[in-house]
N, C-alpha and C positions, 0 to 999 in steps of 0.2 A: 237387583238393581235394574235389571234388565224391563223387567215388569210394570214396574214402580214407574220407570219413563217411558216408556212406552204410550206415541202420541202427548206428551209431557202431562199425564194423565196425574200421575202423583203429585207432581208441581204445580199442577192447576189445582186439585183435593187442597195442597197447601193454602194455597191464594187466597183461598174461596174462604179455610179456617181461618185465616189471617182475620180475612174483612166483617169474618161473624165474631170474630171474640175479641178483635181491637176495635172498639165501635169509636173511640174518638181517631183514626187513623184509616177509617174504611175507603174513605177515597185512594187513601194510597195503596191500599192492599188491591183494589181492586186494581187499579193502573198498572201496578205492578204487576198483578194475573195478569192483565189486557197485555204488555208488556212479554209473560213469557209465552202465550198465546200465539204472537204475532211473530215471536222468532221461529217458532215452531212451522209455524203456517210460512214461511221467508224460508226455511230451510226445504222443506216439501218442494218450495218453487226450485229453489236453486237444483236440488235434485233432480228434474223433469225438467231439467234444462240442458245439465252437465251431463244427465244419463251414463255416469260410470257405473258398470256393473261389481257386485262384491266380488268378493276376494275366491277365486275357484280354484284352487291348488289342492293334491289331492294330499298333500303334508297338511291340510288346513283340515283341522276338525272344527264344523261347527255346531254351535253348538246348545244354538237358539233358533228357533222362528222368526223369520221378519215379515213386515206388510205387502216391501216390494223387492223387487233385485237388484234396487238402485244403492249407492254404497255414499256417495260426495256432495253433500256434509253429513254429519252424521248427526241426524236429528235430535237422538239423547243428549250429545255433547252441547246440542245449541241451544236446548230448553235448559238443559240442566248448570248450563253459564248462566246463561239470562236470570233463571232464578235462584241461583250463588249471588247474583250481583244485586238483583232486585230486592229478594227478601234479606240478604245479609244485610244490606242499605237502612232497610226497617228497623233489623232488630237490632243493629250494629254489633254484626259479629263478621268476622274475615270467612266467612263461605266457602267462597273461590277457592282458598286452600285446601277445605275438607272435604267439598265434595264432588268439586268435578275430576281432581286425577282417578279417585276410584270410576265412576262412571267411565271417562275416558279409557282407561286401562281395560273394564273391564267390555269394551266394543271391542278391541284387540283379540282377548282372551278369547271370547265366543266365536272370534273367527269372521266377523260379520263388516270388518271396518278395516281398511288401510291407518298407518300414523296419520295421513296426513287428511285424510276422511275426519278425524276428529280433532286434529287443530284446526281445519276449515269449519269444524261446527261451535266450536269454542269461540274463535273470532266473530264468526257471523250473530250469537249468542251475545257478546260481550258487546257487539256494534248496538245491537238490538235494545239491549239492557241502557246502552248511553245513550242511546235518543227517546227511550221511556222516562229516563230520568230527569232530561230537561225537560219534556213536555211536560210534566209532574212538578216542576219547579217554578215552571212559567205559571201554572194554572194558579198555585199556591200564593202567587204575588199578587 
């Protein structure tokens, strides 16, 4: 999982499938990618903002690689909202349920994330995702 978001590389890979094999829907897939793009790049900012360093406790095995030392929001949780909300919207299935607590849990696990590192990334994800979707709604009128 860790991988897969990483820079929300996999969720962008999605988007991008979305917009090449729904061809009557490509506007909104793309939006959508634009969408969990932008959370992404919004989460990066807020990190280099807030500059909380991760978690260094020597009970803490981690247990992944990351890009930076910065820990708040936790940029998998804010891509991987965004596009629960984004593409579940598409394909009308409840997302959000399936896959963000696994992602979220598993920033814990690896050691790499505070709780509250990825409810902040969740939130900022989920804000992201509802101003994608009006702008997407507006355009559509």
């Amino acid at each position: 999982m860790s991988l897969f978001g990483e820079h929300a590389a996999g969720w962008l890979a999605l988007g991008a499938a979305g917009a090449v094999l729904d061809r009557p829907r490509r506007r909104e897939w793309l939006v959508a990618t634009a969408g969990v793009a932008f959370a992404h790049g919004a989460s990066i900012g807020v990190k280099r903002v807030v500059r909380r360093p991760r978690p260094d406790d020597p009970a803490v095995e981690v247990r992944v690689g990351t890009p930076s030392k910065l820990s708040f929001p936790s940029a998998h949780a804010t891509s991987t909202t965004a596009a629960a909300v984004l593409f579940g919207a598409l394909l009308h299935r409840p997302l959000v349920a399936v896959i963000v607590p696994p992602m979220a849990l598993s920033r814990l696990v690896l050691g790499v994330h505070y709780p509250s590192d990825v409810v902040a990334g969740s939130l900022l994800g989920a804000a992201v995702a509802a101003g994608a979707r009006r702008i997407s709604r507006r355009r559509t009128r």
